[in-house]
PDB file of N, CA, C, O and CB in Angstrom:
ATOM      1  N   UNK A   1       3.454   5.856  -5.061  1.00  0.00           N
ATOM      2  CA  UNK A   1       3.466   4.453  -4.745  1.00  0.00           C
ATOM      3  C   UNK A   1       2.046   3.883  -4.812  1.00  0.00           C
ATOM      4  O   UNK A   1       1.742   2.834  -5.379  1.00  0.00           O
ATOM      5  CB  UNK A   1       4.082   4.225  -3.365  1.00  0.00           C
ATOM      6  N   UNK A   2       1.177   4.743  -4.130  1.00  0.00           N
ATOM      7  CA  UNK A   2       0.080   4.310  -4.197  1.00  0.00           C
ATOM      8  C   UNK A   2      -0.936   4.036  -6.170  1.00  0.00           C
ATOM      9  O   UNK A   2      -1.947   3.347  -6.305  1.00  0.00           O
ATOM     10  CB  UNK A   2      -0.482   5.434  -3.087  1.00  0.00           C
ATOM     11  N   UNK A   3      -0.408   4.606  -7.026  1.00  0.00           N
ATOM     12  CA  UNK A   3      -0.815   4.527  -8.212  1.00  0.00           C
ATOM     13  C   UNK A   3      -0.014   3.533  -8.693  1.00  0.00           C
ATOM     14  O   UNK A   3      -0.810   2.715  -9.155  1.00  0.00           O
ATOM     15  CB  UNK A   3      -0.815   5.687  -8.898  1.00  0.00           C
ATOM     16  N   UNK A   4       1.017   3.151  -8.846  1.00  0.00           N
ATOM     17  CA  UNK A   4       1.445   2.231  -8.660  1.00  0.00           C
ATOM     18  C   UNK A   4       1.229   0.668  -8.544  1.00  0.00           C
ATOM     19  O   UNK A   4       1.612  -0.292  -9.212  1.00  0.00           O
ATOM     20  CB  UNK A   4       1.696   2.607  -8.112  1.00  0.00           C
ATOM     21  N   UNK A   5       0.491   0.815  -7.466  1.00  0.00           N
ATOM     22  CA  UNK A   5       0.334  -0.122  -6.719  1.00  0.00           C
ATOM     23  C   UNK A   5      -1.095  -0.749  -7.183  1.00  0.00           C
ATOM     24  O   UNK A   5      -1.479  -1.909  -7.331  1.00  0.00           O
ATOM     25  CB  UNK A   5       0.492   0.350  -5.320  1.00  0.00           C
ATOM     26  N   UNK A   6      -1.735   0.559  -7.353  1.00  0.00           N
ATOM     27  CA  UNK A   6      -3.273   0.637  -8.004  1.00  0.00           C
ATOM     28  C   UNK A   6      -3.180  -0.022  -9.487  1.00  0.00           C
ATOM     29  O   UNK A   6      -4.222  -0.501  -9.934  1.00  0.00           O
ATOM     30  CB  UNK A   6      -3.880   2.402  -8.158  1.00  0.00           C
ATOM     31  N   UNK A   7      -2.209  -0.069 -10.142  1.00  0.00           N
ATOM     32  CA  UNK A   7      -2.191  -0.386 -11.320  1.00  0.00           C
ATOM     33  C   UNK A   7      -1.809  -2.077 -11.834  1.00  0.00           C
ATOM     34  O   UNK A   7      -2.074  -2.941 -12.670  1.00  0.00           O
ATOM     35  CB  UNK A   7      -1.322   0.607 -11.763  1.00  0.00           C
ATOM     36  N   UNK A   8      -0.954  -1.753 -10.579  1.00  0.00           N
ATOM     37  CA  UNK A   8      -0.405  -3.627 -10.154  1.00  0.00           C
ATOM     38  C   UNK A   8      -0.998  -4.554  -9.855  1.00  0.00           C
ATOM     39  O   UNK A   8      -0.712  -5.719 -10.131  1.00  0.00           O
ATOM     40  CB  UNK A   8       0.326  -3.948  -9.130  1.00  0.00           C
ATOM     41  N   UNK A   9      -2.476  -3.925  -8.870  1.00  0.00           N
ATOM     42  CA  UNK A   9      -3.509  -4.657  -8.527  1.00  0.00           C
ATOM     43  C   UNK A   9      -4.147  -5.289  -9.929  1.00  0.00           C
ATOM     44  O   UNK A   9      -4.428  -6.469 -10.136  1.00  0.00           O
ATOM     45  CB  UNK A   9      -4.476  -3.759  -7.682  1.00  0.00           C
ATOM     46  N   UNK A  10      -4.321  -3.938 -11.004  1.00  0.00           N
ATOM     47  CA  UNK A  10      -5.723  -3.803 -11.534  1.00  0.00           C
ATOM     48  C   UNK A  10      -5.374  -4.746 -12.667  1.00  0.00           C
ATOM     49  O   UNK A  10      -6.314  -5.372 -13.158  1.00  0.00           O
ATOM     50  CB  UNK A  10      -6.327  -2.182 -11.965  1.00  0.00           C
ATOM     51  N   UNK A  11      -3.902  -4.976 -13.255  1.00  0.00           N
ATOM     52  CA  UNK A  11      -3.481  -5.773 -14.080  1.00  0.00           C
ATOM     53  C   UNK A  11      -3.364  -7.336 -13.516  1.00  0.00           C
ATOM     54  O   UNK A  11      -3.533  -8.253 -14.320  1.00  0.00           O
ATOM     55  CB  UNK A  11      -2.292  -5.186 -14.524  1.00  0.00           C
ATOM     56  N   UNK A  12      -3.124  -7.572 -12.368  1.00  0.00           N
ATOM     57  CA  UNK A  12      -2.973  -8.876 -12.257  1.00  0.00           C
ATOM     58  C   UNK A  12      -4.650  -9.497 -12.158  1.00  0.00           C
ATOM     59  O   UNK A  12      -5.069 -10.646 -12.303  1.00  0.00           O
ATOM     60  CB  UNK A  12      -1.947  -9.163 -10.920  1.00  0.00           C
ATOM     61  N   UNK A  13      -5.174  -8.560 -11.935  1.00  0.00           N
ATOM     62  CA  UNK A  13      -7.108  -8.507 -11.725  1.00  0.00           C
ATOM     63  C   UNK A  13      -7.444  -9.147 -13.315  1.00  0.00           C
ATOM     64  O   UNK A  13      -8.155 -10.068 -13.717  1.00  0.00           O
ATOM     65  CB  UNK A  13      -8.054  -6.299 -11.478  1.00  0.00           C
ATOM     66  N   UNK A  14      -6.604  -8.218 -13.931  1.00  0.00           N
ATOM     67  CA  UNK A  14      -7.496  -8.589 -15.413  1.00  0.00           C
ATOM     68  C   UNK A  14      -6.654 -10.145 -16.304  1.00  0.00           C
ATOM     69  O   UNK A  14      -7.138 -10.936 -17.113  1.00  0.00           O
ATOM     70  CB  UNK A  14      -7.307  -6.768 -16.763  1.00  0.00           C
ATOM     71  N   UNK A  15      -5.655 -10.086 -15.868  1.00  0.00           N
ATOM     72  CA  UNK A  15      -5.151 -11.613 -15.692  1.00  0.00           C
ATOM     73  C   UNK A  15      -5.057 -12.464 -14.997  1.00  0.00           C
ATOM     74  O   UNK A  15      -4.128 -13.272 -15.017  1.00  0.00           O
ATOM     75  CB  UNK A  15      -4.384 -11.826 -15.802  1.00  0.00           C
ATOM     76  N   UNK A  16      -6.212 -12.476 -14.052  1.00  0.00           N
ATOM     77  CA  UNK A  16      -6.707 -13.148 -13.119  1.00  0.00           C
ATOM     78  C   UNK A  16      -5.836 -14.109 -12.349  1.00  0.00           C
ATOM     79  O   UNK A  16      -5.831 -15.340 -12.337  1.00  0.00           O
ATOM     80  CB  UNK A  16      -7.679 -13.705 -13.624  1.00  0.00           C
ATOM     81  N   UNK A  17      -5.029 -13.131 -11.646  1.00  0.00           N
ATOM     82  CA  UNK A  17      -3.709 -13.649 -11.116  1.00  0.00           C
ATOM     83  C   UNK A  17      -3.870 -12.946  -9.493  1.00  0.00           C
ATOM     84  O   UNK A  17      -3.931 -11.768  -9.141  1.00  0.00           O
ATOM     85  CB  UNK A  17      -2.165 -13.025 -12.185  1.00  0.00           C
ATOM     86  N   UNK A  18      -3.906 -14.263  -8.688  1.00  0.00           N
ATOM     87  CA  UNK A  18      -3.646 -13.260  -7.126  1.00  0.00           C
ATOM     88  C   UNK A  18      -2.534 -12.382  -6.597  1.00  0.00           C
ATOM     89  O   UNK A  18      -1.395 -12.848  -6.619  1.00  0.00           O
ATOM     90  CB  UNK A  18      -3.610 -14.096  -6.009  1.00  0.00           C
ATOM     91  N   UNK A  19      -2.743 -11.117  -6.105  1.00  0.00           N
ATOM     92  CA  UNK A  19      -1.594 -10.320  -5.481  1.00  0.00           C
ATOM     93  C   UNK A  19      -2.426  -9.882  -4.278  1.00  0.00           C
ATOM     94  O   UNK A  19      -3.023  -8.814  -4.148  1.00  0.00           O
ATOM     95  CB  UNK A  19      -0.891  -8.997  -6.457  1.00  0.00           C
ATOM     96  N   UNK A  20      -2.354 -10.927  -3.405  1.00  0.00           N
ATOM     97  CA  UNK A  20      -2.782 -10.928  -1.886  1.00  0.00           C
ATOM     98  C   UNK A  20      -1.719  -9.457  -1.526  1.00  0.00           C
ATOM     99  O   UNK A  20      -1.998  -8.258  -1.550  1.00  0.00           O
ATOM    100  CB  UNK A  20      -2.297 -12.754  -0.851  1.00  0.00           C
ATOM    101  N   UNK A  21      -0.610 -10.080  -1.246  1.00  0.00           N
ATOM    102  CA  UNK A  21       0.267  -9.172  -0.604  1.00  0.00           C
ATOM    103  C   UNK A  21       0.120  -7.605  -1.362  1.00  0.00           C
ATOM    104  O   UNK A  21       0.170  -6.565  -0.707  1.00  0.00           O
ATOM    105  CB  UNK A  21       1.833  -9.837  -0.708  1.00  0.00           C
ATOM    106  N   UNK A  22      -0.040  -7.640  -2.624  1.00  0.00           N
ATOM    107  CA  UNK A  22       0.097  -6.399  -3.134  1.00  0.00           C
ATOM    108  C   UNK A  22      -0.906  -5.651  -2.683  1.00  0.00           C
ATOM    109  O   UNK A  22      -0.828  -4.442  -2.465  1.00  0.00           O
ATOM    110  CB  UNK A  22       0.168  -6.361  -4.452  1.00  0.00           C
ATOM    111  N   UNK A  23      -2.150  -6.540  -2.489  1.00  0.00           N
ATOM    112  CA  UNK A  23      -3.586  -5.758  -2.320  1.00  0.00           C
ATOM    113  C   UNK A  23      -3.681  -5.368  -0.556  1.00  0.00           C
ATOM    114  O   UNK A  23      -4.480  -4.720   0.121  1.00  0.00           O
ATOM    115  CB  UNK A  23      -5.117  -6.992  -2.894  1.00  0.00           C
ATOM    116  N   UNK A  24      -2.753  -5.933  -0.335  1.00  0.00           N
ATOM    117  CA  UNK A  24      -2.674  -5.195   1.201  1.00  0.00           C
ATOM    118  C   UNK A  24      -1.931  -4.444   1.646  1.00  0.00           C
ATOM    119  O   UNK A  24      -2.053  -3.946   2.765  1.00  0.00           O
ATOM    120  CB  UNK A  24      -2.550  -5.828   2.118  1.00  0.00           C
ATOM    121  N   UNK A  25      -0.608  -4.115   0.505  1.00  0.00           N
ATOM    122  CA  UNK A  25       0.128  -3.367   0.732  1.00  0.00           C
ATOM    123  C   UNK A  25      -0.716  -1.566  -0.228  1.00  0.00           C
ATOM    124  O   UNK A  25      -0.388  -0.381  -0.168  1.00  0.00           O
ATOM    125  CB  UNK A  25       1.658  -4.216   0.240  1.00  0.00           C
ATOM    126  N   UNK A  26      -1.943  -2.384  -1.053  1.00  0.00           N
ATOM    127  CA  UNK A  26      -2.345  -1.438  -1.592  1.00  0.00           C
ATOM    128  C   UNK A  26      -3.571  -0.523  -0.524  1.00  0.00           C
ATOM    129  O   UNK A  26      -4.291   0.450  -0.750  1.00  0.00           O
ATOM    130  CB  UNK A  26      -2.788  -2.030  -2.938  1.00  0.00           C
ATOM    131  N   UNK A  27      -3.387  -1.280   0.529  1.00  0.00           N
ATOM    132  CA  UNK A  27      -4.331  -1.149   1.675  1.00  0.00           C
ATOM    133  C   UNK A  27      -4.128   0.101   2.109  1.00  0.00           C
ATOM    134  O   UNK A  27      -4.634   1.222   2.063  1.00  0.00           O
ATOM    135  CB  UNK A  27      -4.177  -2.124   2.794  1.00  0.00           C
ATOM    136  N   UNK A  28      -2.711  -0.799   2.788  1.00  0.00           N
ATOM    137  CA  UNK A  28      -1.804   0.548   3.698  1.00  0.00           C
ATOM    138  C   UNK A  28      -1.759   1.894   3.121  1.00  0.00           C
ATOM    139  O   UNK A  28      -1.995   2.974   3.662  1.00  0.00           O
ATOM    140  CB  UNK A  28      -0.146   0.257   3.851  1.00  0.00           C
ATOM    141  N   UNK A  29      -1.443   1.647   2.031  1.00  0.00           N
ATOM    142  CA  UNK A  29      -0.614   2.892   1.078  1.00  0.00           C
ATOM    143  C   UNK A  29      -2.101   3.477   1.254  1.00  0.00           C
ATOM    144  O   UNK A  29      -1.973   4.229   2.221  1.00  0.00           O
ATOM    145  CB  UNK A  29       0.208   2.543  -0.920  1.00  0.00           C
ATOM    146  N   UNK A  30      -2.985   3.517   0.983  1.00  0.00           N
ATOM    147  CA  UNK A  30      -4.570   4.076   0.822  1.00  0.00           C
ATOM    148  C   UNK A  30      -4.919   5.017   2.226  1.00  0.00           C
ATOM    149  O   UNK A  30      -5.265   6.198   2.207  1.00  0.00           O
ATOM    150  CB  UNK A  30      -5.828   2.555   0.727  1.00  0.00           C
ATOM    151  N   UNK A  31      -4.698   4.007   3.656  1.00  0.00           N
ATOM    152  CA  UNK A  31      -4.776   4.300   4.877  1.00  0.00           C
ATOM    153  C   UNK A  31      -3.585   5.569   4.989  1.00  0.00           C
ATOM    154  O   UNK A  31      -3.861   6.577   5.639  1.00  0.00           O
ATOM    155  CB  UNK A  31      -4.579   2.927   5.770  1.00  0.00           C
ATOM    156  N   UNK A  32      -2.446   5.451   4.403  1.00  0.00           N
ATOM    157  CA  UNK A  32      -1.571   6.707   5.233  1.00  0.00           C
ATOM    158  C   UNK A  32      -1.714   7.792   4.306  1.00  0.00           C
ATOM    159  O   UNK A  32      -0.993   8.779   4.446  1.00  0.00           O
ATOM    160  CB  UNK A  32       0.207   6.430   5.548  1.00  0.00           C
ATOM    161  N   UNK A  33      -2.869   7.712   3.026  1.00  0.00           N
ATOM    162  CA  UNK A  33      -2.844   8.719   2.192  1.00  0.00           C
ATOM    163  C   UNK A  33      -4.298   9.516   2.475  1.00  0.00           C
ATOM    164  O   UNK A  33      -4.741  10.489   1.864  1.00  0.00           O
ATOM    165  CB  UNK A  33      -2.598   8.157   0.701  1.00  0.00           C
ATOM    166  N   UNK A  34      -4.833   8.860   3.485  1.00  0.00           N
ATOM    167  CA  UNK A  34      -6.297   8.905   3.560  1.00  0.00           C
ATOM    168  C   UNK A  34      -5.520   9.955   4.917  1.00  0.00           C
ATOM    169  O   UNK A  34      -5.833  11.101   4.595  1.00  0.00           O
ATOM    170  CB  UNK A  34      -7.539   7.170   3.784  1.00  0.00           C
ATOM    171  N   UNK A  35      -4.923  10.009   5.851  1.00  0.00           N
ATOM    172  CA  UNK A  35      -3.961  10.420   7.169  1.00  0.00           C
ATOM    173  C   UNK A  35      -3.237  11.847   6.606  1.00  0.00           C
ATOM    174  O   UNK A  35      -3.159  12.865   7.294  1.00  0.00           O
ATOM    175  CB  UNK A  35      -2.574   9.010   7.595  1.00  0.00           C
ATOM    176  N   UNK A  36      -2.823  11.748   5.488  1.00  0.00           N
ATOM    177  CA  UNK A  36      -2.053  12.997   4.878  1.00  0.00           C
ATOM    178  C   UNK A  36      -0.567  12.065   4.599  1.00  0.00           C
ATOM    179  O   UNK A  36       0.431  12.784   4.638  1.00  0.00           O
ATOM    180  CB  UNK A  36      -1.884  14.613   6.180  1.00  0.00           C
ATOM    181  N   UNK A  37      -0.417  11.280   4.456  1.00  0.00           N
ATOM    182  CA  UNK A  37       0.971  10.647   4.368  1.00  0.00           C
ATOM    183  C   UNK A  37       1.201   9.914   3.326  1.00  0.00           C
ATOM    184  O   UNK A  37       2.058   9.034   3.249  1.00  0.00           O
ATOM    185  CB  UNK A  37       1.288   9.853   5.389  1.00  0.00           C
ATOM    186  N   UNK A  38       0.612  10.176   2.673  1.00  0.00           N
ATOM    187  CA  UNK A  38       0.777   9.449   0.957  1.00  0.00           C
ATOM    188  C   UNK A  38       2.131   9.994  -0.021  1.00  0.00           C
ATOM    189  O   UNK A  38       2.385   9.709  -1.192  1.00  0.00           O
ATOM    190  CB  UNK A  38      -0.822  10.001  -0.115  1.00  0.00           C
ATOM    191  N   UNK A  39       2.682  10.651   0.688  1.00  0.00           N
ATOM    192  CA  UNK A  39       4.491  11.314   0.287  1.00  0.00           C
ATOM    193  C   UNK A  39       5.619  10.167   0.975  1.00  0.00           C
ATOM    194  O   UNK A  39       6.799   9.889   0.759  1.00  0.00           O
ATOM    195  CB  UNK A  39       4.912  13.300   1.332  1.00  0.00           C
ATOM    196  N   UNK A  40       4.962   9.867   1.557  1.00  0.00           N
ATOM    197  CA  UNK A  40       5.998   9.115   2.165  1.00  0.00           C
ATOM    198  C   UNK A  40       6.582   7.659   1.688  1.00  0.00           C
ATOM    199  O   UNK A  40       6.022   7.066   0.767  1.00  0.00           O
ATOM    200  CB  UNK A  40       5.545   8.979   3.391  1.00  0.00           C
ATOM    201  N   UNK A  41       7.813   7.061   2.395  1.00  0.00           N
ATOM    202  CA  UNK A  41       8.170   5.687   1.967  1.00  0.00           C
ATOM    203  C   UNK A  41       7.800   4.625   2.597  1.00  0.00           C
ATOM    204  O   UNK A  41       6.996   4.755   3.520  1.00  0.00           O
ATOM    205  CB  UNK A  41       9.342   5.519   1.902  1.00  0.00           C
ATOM    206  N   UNK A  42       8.176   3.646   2.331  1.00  0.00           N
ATOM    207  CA  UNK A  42       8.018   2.671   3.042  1.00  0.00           C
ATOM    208  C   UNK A  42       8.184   1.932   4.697  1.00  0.00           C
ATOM    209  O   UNK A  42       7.664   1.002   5.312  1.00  0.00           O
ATOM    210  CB  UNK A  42       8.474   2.296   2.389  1.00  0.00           C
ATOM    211  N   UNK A  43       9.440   3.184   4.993  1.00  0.00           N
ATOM    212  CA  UNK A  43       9.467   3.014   6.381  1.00  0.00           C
ATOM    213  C   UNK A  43       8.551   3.535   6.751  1.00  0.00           C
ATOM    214  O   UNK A  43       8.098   2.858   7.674  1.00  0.00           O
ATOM    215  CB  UNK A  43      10.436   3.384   7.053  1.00  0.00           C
ATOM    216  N   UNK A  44       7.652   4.833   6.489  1.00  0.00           N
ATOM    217  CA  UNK A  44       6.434   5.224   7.520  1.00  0.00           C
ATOM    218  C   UNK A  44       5.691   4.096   7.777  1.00  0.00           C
ATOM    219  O   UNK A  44       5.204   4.095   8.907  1.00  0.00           O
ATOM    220  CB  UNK A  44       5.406   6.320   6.997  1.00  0.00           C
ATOM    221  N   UNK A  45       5.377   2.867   6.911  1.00  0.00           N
ATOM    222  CA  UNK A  45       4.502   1.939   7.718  1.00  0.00           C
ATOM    223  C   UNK A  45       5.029   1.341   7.998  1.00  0.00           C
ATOM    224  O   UNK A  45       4.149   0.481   8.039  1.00  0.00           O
ATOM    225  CB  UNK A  45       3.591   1.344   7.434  1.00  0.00           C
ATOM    226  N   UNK A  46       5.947   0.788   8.352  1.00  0.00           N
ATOM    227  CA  UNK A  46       6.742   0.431   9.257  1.00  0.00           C
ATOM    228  C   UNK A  46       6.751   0.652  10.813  1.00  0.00           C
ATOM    229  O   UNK A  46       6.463  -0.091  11.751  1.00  0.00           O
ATOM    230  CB  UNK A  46       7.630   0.825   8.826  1.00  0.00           C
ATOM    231  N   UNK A  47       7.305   2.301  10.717  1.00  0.00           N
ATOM    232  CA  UNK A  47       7.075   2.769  11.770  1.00  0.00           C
ATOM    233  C   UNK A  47       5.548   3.242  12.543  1.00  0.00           C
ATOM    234  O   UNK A  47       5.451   3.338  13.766  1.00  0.00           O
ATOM    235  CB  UNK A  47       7.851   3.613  11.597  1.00  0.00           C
ATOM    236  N   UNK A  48       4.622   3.460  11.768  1.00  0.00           N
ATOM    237  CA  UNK A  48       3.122   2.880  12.026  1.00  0.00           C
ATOM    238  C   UNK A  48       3.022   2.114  12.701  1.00  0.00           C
ATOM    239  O   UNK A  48       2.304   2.313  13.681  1.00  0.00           O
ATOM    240  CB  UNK A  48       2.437   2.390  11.172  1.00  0.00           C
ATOM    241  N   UNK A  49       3.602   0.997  12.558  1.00  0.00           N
ATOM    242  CA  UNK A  49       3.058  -0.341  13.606  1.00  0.00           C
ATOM    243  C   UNK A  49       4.740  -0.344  14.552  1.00  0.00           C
ATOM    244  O   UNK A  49       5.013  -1.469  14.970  1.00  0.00           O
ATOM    245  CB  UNK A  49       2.575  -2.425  12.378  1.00  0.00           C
ATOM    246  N   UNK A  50       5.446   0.385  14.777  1.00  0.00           N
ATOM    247  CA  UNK A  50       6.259   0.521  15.906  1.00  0.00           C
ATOM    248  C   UNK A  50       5.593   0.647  17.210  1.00  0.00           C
ATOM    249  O   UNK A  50       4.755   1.549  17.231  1.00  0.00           O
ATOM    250  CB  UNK A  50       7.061   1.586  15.729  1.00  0.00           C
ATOM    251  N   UNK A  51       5.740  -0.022  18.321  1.00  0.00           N
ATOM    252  CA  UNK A  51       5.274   0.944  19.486  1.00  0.00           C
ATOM    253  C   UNK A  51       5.938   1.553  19.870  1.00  0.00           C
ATOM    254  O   UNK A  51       7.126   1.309  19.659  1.00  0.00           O
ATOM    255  CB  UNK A  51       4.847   0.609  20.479  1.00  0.00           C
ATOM    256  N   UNK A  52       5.503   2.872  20.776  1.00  0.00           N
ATOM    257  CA  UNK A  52       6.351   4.136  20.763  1.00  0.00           C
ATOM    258  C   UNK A  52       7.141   3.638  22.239  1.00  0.00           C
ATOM    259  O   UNK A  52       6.585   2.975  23.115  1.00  0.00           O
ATOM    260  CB  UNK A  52       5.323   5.858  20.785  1.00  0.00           C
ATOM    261  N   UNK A  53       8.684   4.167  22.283  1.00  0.00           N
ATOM    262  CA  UNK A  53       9.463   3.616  23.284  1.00  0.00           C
ATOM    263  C   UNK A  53       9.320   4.755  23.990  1.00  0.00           C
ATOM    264  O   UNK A  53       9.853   4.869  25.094  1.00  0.00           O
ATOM    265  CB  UNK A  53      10.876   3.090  22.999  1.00  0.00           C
TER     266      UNK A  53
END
C-alpha cells in the first residue's frame, strides 16, 4: 500500500495536481511501516487512533 501510495503521490506531483488526502494517508502508511506494520490494512489505522476500552 505504501508503494502505491508513493507512486500516487509522485504522479499527481509531476502533474501538478494536489493529493492532500493521499499525502497524508501516505503519512500514516510510512508511520506504521516505520512501527513494523507496513503488512497490514487499513483498519490498523483505524484502530491506531481507537482508544483502548
Amino acid at each position: 500500500m505504501l508503494k502505491d501510495l508513493g507512486l500516487a503521490t509522485e504522479a499527481a506531483r509531476q502533474a501538478h495536481q494536489p493529493v492532500v488526502l493521499g499525502a497524508v494517508a501516505q503519512q500514516l502508511y510510512q508511520a506504521m511501516s516505520q512501527r513494523g506494520e507496513g503488512g497490514k490494512d487499513f483498519s490498523a489505522i483505524v484502530n491506531s487512533y481507537r482508544k483502548p476500552q
